[in-house]
Every structure is written in C-alpha cells, then in structure tokens.
PyMOL CGO cylinders between C-alpha atoms (Angstrom):
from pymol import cmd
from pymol.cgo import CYLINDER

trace = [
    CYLINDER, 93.42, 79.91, 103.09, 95.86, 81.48, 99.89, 0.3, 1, 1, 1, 1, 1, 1,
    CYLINDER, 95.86, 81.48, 99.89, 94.33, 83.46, 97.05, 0.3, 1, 1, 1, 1, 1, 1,
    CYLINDER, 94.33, 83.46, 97.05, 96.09, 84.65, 94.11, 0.3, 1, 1, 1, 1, 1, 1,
    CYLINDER, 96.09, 84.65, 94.11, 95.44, 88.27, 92.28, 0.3, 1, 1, 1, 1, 1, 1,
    CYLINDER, 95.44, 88.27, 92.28, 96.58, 89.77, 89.33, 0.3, 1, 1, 1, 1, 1, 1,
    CYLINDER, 96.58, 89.77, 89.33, 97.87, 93.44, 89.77, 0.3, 1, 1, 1, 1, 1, 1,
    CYLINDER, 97.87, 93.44, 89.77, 98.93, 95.32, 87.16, 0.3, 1, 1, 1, 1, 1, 1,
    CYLINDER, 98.93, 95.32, 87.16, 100.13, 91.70, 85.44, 0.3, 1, 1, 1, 1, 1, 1,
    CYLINDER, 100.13, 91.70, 85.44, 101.91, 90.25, 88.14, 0.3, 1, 1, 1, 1, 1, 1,
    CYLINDER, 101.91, 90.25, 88.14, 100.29, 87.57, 90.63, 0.3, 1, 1, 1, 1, 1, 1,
    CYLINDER, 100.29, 87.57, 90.63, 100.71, 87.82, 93.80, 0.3, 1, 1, 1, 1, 1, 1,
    CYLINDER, 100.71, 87.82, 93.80, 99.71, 85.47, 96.94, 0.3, 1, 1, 1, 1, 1, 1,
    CYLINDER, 99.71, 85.47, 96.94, 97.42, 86.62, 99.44, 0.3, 1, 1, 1, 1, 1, 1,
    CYLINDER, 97.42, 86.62, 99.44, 98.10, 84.90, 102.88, 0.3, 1, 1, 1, 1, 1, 1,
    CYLINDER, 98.10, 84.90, 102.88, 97.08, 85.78, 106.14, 0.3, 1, 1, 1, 1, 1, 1,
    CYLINDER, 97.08, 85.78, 106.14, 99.42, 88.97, 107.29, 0.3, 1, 1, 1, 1, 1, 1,
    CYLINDER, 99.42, 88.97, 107.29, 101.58, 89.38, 109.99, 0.3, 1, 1, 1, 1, 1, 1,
    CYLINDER, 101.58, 89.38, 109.99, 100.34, 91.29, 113.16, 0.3, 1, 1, 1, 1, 1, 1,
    CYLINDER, 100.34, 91.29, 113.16, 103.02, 93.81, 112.32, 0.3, 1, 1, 1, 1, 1, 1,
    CYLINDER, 103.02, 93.81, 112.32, 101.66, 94.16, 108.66, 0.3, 1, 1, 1, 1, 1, 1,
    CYLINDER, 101.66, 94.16, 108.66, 97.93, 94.15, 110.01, 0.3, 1, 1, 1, 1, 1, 1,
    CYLINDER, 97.93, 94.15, 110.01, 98.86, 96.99, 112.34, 0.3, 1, 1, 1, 1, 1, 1,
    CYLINDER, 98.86, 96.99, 112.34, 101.05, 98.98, 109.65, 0.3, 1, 1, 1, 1, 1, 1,
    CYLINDER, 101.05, 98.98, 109.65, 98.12, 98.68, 107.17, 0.3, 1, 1, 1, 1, 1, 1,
    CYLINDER, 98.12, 98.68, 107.17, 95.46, 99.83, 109.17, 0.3, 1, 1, 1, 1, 1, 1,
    CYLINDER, 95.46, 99.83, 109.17, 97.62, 102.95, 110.07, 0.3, 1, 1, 1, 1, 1, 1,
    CYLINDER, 97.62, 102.95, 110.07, 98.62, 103.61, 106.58, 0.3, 1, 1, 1, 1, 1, 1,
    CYLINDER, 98.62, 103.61, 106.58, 94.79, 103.39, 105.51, 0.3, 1, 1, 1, 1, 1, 1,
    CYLINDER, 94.79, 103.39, 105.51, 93.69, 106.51, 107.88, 0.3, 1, 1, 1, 1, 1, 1,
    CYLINDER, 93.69, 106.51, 107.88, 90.77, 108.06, 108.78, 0.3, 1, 1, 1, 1, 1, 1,
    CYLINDER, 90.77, 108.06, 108.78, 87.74, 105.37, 107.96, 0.3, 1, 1, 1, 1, 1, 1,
    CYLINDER, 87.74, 105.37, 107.96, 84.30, 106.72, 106.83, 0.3, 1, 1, 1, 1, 1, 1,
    CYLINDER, 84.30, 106.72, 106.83, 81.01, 105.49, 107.40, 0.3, 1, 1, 1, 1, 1, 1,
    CYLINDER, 81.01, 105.49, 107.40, 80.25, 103.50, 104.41, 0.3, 1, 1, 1, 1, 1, 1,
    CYLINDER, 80.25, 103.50, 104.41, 78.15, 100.45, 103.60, 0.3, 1, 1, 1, 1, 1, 1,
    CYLINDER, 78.15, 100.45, 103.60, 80.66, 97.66, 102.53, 0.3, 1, 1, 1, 1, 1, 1,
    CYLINDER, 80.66, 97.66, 102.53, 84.65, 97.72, 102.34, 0.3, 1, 1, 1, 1, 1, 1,
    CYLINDER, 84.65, 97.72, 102.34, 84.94, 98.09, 98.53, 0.3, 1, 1, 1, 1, 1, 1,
    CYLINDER, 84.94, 98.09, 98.53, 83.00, 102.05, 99.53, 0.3, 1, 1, 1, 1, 1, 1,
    CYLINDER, 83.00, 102.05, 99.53, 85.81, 102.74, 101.92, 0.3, 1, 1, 1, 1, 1, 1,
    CYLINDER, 85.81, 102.74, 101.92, 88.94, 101.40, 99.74, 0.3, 1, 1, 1, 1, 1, 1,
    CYLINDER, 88.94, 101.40, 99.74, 87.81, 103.01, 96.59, 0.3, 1, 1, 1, 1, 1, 1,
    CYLINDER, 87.81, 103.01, 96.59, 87.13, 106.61, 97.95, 0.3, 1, 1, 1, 1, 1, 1,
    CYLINDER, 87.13, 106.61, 97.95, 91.22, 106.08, 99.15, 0.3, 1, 1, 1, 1, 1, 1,
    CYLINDER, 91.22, 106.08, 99.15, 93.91, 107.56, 97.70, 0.3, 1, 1, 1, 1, 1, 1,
    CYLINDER, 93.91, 107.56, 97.70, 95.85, 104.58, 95.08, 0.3, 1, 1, 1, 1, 1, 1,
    CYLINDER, 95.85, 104.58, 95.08, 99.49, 105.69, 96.70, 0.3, 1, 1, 1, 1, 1, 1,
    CYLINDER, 99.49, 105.69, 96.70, 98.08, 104.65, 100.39, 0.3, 1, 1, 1, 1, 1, 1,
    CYLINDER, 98.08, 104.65, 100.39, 96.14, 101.49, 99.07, 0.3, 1, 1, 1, 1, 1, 1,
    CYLINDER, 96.14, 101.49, 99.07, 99.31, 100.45, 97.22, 0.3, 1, 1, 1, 1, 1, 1,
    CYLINDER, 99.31, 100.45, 97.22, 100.83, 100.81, 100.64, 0.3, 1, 1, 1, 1, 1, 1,
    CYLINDER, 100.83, 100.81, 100.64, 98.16, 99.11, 102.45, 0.3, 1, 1, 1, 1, 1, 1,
    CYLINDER, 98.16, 99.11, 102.45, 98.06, 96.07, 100.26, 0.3, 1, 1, 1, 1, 1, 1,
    CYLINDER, 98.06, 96.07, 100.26, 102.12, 96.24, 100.66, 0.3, 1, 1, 1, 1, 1, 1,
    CYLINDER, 102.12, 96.24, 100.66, 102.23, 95.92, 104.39, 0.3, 1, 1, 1, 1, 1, 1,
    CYLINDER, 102.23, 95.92, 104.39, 99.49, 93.03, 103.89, 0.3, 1, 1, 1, 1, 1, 1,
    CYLINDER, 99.49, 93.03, 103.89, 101.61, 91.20, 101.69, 0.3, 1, 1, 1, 1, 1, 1,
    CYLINDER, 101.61, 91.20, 101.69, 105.28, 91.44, 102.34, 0.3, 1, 1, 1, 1, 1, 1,
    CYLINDER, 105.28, 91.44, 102.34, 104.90, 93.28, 106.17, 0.3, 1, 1, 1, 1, 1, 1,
    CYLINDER, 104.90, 93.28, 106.17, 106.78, 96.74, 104.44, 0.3, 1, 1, 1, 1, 1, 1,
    CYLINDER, 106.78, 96.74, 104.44, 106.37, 98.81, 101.81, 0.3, 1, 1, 1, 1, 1, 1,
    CYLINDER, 106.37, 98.81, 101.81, 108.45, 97.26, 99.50, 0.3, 1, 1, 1, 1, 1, 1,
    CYLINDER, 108.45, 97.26, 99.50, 106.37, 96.24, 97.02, 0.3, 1, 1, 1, 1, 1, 1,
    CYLINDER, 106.37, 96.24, 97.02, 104.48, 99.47, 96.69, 0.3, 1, 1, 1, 1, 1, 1,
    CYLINDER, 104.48, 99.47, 96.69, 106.11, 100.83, 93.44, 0.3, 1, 1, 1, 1, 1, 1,
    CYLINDER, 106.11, 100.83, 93.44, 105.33, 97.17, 91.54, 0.3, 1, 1, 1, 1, 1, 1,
    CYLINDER, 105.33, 97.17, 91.54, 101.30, 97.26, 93.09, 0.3, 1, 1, 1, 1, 1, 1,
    CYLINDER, 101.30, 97.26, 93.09, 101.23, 101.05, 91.23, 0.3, 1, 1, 1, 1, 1, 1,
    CYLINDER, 101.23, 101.05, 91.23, 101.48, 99.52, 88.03, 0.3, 1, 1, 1, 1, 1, 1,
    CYLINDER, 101.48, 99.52, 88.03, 98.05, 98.16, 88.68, 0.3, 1, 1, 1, 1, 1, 1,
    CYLINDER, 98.05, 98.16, 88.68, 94.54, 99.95, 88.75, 0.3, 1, 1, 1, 1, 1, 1,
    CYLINDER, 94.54, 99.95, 88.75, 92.77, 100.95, 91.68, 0.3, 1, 1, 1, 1, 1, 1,
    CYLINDER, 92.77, 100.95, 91.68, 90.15, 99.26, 91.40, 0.3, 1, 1, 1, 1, 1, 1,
    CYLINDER, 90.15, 99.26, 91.40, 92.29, 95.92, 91.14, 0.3, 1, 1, 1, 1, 1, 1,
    CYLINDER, 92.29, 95.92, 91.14, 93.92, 96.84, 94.45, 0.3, 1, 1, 1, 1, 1, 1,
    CYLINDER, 93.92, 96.84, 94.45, 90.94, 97.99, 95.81, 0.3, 1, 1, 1, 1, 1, 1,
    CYLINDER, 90.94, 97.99, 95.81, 89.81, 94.64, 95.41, 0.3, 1, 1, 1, 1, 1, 1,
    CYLINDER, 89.81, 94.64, 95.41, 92.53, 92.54, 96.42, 0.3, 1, 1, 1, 1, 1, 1,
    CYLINDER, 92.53, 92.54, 96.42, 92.77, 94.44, 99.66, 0.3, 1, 1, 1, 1, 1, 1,
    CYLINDER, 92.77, 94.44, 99.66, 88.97, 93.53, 99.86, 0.3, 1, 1, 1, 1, 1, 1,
    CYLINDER, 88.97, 93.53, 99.86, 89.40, 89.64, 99.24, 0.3, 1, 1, 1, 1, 1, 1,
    CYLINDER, 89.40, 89.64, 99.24, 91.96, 89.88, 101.77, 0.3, 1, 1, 1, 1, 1, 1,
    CYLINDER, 91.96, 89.88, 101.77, 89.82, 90.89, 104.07, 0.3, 1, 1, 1, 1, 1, 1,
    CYLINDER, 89.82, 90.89, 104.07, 86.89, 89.21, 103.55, 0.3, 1, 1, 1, 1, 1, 1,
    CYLINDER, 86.89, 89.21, 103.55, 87.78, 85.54, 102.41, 0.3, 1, 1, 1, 1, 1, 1,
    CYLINDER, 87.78, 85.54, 102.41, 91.34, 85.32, 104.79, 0.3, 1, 1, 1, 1, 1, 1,
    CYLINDER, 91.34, 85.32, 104.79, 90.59, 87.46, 107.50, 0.3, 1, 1, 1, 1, 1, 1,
    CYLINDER, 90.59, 87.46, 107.50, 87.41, 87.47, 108.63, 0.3, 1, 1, 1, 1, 1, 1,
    CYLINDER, 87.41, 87.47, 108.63, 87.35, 83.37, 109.11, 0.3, 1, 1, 1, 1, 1, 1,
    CYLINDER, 87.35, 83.37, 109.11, 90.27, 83.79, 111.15, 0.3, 1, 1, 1, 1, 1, 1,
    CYLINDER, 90.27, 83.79, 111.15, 88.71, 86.59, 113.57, 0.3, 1, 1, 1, 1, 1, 1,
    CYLINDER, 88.71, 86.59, 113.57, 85.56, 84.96, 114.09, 0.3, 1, 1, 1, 1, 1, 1,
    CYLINDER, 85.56, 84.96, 114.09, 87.72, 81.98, 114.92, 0.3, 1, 1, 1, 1, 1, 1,
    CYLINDER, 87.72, 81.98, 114.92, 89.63, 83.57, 117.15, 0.3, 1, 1, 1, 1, 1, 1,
    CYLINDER, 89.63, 83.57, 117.15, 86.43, 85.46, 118.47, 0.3, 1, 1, 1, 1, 1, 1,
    CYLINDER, 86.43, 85.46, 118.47, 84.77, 81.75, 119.04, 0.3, 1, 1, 1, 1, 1, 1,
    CYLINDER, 84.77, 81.75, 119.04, 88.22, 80.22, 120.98, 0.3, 1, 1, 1, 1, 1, 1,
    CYLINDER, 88.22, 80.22, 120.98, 88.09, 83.77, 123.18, 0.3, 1, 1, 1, 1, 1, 1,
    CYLINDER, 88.09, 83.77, 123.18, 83.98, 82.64, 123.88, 0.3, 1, 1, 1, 1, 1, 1,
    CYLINDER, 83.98, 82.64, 123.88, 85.07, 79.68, 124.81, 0.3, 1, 1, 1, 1, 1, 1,
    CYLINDER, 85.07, 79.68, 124.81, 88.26, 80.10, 127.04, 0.3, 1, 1, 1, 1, 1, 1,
    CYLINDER, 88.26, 80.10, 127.04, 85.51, 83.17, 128.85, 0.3, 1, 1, 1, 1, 1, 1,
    CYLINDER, 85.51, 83.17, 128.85, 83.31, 80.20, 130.09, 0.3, 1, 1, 1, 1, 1, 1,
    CYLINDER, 83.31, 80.20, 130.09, 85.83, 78.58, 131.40, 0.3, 1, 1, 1, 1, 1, 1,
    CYLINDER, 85.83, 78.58, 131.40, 87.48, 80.41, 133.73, 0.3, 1, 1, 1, 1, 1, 1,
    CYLINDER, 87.48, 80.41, 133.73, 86.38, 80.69, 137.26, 0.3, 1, 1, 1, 1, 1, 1,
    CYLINDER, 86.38, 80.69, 137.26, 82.80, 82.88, 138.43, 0.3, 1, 1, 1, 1, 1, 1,
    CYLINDER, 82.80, 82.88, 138.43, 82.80, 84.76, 141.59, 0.3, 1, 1, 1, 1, 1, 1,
    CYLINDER, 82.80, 84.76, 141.59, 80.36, 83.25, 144.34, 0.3, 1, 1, 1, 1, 1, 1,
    CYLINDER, 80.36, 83.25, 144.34, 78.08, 85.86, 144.93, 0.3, 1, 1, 1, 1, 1, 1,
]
cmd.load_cgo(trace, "trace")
C-alpha cells in the first residue's frame, strides 16, 4: 500500500520502510510510555526526534530531517501514525499469519 502526506507543503510518499529504517526509527524514537493509542506516544515526543523518525521511515537516513521541520508536529505526528497503522500493521499480521502457518507445519515430537 502507498499513501501520500503533506508536511510542511511538500508531499511525500509513504511506503513500507526498510528493515534498516524500521530499526533506526524505533531507536531514534526512545523510551516508549504507556499510553492508549500511537498518536499519545508521538505527540508527547520531542518534533527534532519525530522529524528523525519519520526520516529513517522514509528515505532509511536522516536526510530529510531539516525539510520534515518545516512542518508541524502534529502533521508528523500523524504521518508517522498512518505509517504505522495503514502500511505496517497489514504487513505484520501478514507476516504473523505466514509464521502460524509455516509453525504447523513443521514436524511434532512423538511423545
């Protein structure tokens, strides 16, 4: 799946990331609290380290963290969530379903 948002007046594709930009992103994002939904634990964030975030997401680096800046935090904030939630999600539970399924068929002990 590819979404477009608007940050700060530029568009820019979401697409599913990279492993390398997955694992860079949840590094950059930190400590997580114990809130209710995403949007809770993105907003309470710093904008510098969700600019980053949403950087390694999109490009796999932090290149395009001084452009994403330009935009609110609340737009980033919510890209970061749609991310999430609309292209990443489907794909884990996906995966989580093929991972089910290769589970039942390997090989059981006889007991």
């Amino acid at each position: 799946m590819k979404k477009s948002v608007i940050i700060g007046k530029e568009t820019y594709n979401l697409i599913s990331p990279t492993i390398k930009g997955t694992d860079m992103a949840i590094k950059s994002l930190g400590e997580i609290t114990d809130k209710e939904n995403i949007y809770e634990i993105l907003i309470e964030k710093d904008k510098d380290i969700l600019c980053n975030v949403l950087s390694y997401f999109i490009s796999g680096d932090l290149s395009l963290t001084k452009k994403l800046n330009k935009g609110s935090k609340e737009e980033i904030a919510e890209a970061i969530k749609s991310l999430i939630i609309d292209i990443m999600q489907p794909a884990l539970l996906q995966l989580s379903h093929i991972a089910k399924q290769l589970s039942s068929m390997t090989a059981k002990p006889k007991l």
